[in-house]
VODREN-522877 format. One line per field, with one value per residue (C-alpha): x, y, z. Coordinates in nm, 2 decimals, always signed. Each point is the difference from the previous one (the first is absolute). Layout:
X <- c(X;...);
Y <- c(Y;...);
Z <- c(Z;...);
This chain:
X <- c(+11.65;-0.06;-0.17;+0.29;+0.24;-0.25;+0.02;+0.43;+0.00;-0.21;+0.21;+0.33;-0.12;-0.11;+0.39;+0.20;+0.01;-0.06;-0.10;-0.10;+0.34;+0.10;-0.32;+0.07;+0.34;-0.18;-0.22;+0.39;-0.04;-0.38;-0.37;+0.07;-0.18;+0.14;+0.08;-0.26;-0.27;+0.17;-0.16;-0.18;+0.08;+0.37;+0.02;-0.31;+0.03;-0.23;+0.02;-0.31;-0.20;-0.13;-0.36;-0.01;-0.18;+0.04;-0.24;-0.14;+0.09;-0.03;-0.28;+0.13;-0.31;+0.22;+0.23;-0.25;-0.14;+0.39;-0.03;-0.32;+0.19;+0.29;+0.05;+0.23;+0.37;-0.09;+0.16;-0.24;+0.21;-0.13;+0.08;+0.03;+0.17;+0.25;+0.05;-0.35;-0.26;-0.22;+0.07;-0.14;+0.05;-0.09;-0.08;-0.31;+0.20;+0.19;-0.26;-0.21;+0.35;+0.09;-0.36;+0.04;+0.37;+0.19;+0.41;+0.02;-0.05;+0.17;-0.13;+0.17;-0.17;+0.03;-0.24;-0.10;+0.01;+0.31;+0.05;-0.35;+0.19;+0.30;-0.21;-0.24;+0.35;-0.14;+0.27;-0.04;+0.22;-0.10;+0.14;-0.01;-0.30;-0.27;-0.34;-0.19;-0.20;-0.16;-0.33;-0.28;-0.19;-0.05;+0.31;+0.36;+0.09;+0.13;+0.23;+0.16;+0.32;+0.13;+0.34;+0.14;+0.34;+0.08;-0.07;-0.26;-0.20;-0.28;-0.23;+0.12;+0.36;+0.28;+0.00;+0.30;+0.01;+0.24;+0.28;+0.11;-0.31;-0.20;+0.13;-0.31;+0.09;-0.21;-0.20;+0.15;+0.35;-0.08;+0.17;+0.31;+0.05;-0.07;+0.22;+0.28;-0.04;+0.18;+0.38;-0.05;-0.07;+0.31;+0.20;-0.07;+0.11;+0.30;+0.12;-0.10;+0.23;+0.29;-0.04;-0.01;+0.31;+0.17;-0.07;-0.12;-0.37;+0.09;+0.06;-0.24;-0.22;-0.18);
Y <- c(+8.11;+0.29;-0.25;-0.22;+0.29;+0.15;-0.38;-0.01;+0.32;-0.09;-0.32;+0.21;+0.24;-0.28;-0.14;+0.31;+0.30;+0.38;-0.16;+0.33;+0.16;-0.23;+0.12;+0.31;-0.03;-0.22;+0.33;+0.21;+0.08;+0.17;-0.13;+0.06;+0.19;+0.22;-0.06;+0.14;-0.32;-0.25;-0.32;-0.01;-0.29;-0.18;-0.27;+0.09;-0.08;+0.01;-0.06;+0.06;+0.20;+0.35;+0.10;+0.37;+0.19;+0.43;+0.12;+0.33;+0.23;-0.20;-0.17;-0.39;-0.18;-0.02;-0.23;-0.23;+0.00;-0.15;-0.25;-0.12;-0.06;-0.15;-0.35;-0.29;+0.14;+0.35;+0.33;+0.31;+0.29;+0.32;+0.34;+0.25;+0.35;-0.17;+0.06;+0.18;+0.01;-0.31;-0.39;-0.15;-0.38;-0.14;-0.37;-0.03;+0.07;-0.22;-0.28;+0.09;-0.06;-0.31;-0.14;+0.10;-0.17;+0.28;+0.03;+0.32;+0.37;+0.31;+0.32;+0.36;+0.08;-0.08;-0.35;-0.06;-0.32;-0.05;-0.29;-0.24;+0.04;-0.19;-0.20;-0.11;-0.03;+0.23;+0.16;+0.36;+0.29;+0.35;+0.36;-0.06;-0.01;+0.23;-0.05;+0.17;-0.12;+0.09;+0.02;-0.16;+0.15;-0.10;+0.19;-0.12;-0.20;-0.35;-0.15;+0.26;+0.16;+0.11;+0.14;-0.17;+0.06;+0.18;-0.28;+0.02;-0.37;-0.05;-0.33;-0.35;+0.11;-0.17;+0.07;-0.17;+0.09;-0.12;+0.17;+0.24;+0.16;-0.05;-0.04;+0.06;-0.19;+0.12;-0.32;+0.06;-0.06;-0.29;-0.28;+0.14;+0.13;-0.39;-0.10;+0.22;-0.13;-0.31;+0.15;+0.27;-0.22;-0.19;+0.35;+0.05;-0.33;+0.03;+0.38;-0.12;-0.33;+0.26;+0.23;-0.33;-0.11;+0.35;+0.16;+0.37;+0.10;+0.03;-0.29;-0.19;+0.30;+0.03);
Z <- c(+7.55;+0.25;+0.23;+0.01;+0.04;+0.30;+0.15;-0.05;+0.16;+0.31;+0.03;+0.01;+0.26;+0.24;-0.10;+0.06;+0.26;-0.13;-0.36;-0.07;-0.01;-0.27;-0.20;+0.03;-0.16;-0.30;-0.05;-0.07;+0.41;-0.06;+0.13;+0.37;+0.21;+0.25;+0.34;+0.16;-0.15;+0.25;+0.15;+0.30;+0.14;+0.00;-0.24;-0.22;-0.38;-0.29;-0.37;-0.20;-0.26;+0.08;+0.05;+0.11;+0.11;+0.03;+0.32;-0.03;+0.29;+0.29;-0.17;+0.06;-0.24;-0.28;+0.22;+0.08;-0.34;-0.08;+0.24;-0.12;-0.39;+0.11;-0.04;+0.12;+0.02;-0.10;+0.17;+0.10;-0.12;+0.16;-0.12;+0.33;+0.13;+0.16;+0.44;+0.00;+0.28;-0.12;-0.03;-0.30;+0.12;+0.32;+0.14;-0.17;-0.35;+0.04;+0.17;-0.37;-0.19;+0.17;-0.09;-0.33;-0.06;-0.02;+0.02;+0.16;+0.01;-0.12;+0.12;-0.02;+0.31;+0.37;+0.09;+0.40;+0.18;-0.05;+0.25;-0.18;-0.32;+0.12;+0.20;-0.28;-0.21;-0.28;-0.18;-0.02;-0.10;+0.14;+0.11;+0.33;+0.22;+0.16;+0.19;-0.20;-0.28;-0.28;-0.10;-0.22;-0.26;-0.39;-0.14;-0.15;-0.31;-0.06;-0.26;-0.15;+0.02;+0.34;+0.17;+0.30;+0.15;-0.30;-0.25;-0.26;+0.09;-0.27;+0.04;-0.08;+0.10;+0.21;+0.34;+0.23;+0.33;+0.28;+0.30;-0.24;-0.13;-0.34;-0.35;-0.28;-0.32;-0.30;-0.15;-0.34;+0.17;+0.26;-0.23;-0.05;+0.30;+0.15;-0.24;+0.10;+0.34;+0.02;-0.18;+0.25;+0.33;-0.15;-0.05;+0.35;+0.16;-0.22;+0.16;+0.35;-0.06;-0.10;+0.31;+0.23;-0.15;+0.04;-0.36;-0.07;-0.07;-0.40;-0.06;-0.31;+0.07;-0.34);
């Protein structure tokens, strides 16, 4: 049943702009990142299931460890310091990723190469951008728990990514928040019906 959830879910952000603001409200207005974890390119989207990875220092293995688990329509979720000196994703990331299948990257840290990302149209979702990058060496840890934009993101969650930032929906939680999708998209199309024909905000707000 997740499956089919993870695959109505996918369909409804390739259907609908800024998805994610809707999933958001089906998780009581929680599971978003903050603003700094923005995407890197306009009009990049993903929708997949997290593999993380949490780097040690500015020890990048661990990320490329990720990369090497994920599978088709996965999400590398990357635990960083936020706007520090050192990238932790660069072309060849996301070169590896696209090989692999993935949807997209999350990383609370800056990436580089900013302009092959949008032009290899791999969706990725950074703090900004630097240079530098990190280095390689055998240190860092993969699937397990880690923090990004403030939200706790533990393997095999929800990641949705699009113009507004990144929504993590816990995998215990993924059907009924799909299933809350549909009344609220319908909510929504309701209010903006009202305001177009000269009604207030409040009205058949829930």
């Amino acid at each position: 049943m997740a499956d089919t959830a993870l695959a109505q879910l996918r369909r409804l952000a390739a259907d609908h702009e800024g998805l994610g603001c809707l999933v958001s409200d089906a998780l009581g207005r929680d599971g978003a990142m903050r603003s700094e974890i923005r995407p890197m390119w306009s009009g990049a989207r993903c929708v997949g299931v997290a593999v993380t990875a949490r780097p040690h220092g500015h020890d990048l293995s661990a990320v490329f460890r990720a990369i090497d688990l994920a599978g088709p329509g996965d999400v590398v979720v990357i635990e960083g310091s936020g706007a520090g000196a050192f990238s932790f994703w660069g072309e060849n990331a996301s070169l590896l990723a696209l090989r692999r299948g993935a949807a997209g990257t999350v990383v609370g840290a800056p990436c580089r190469d900013v302009a092959a990302h949008a032009r290899l149209g791999y969706p990725l979702f950074a703090v900004g951008a630097t240079p530098a990058g990190g280095v390689f060496g055998e240190r860092g840890a993969v699937q397990v728990p880690v923090c990004v934009g403030g939200i706790a993101v533990l393997p095999g969650d929800v990641v949705v990514g699009d113009e507004n930032g990144v929504v993590v929906v816990p995998s215990a939680r993924i059907e009924s928040v799909v299933g809350m999708l549909p009344d609220l998209l319908e909510r929504e199309r309701a209010v903006q019906a009202d305001i177009a024909a000269g009604h207030g905000l409040t009205r058949r707000r829930p």
